[in-house]
N, C-alpha and C positions, 0 to 999 in steps of 0.2 A: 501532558495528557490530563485532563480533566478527571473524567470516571469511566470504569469498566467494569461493564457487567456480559458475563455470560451467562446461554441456557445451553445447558452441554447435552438434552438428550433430543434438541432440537440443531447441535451443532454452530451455533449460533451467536455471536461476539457482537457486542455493541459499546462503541468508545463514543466519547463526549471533546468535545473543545480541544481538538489533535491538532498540535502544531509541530511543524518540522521545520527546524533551522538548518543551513547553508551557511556560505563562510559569511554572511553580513555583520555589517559590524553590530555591537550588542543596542543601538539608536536605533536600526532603521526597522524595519518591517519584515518579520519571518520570509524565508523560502515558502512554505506553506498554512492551511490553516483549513480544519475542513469544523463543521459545528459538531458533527456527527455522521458516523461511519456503523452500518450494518453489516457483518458479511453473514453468510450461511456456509456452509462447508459440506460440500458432497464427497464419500468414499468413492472411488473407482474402483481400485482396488488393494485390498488388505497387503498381499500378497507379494505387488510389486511395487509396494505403498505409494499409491495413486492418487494425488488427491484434486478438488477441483473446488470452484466456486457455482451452489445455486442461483446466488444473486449476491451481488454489492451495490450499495446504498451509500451515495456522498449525499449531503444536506451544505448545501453553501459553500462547496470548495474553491477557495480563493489561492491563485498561485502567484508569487510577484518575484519574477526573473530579475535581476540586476545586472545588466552590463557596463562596465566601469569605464569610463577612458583607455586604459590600456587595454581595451577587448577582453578581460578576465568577465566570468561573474559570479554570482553567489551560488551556482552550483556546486554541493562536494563533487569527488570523485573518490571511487574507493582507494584505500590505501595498499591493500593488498589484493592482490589478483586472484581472484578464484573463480570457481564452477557455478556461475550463476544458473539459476533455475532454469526450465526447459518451458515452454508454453506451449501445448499440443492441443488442435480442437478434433471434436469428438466427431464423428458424421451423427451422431446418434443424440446431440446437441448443442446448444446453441451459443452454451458457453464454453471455454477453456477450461481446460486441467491444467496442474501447476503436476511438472514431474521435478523433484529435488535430488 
């Protein structure tokens, strides 16, 4: 990760030159790479801590899958099993809420 900057009364996170690595070997080419990632963050609610996205912003996201001879590829997988997040959309818009 390059730089992070937030403005916390607008909700708002901005990352720079985000790369995510997978199992590749440390030669070849990231799982991922984005130049710059916006999000905004909208409450739902406090209560039954609700939370969602106003908008996300990629700038040049490059993703490069490997599949190997043996059908493996450089995707992780998690290590241990949990409760992944919930993704509920709103009728009242047009994006997703993340319920955790």
């Amino acid at each position: 990760m390059g730089t992070y900057h937030t403005i916390p009364f607008r909700l708002q996170a901005e990352i720079r030159d985000l790369t995510v690595h997978g199992l590749e070997a440390p030669g070849e080419v990231p799982l991922a790479h984005v130049d710059r990632v916006v999000a905004r963050i909208k409450v739902i609610s406090l209560l039954e801590t609700h939370f969602g996205f106003k908008f996300i912003t990629l700038d040049h996201p490059v993703v490069h899958l490997i599949v190997y001879p043996d059908g493996s590829t450089n995707q992780p997988t998690p290590k241990v099993a949990g409760h992944p997040a919930r993704v509920r959309w709103s009728n009242s818009s047009r994006f997703p809420s993340i319920v955790w």
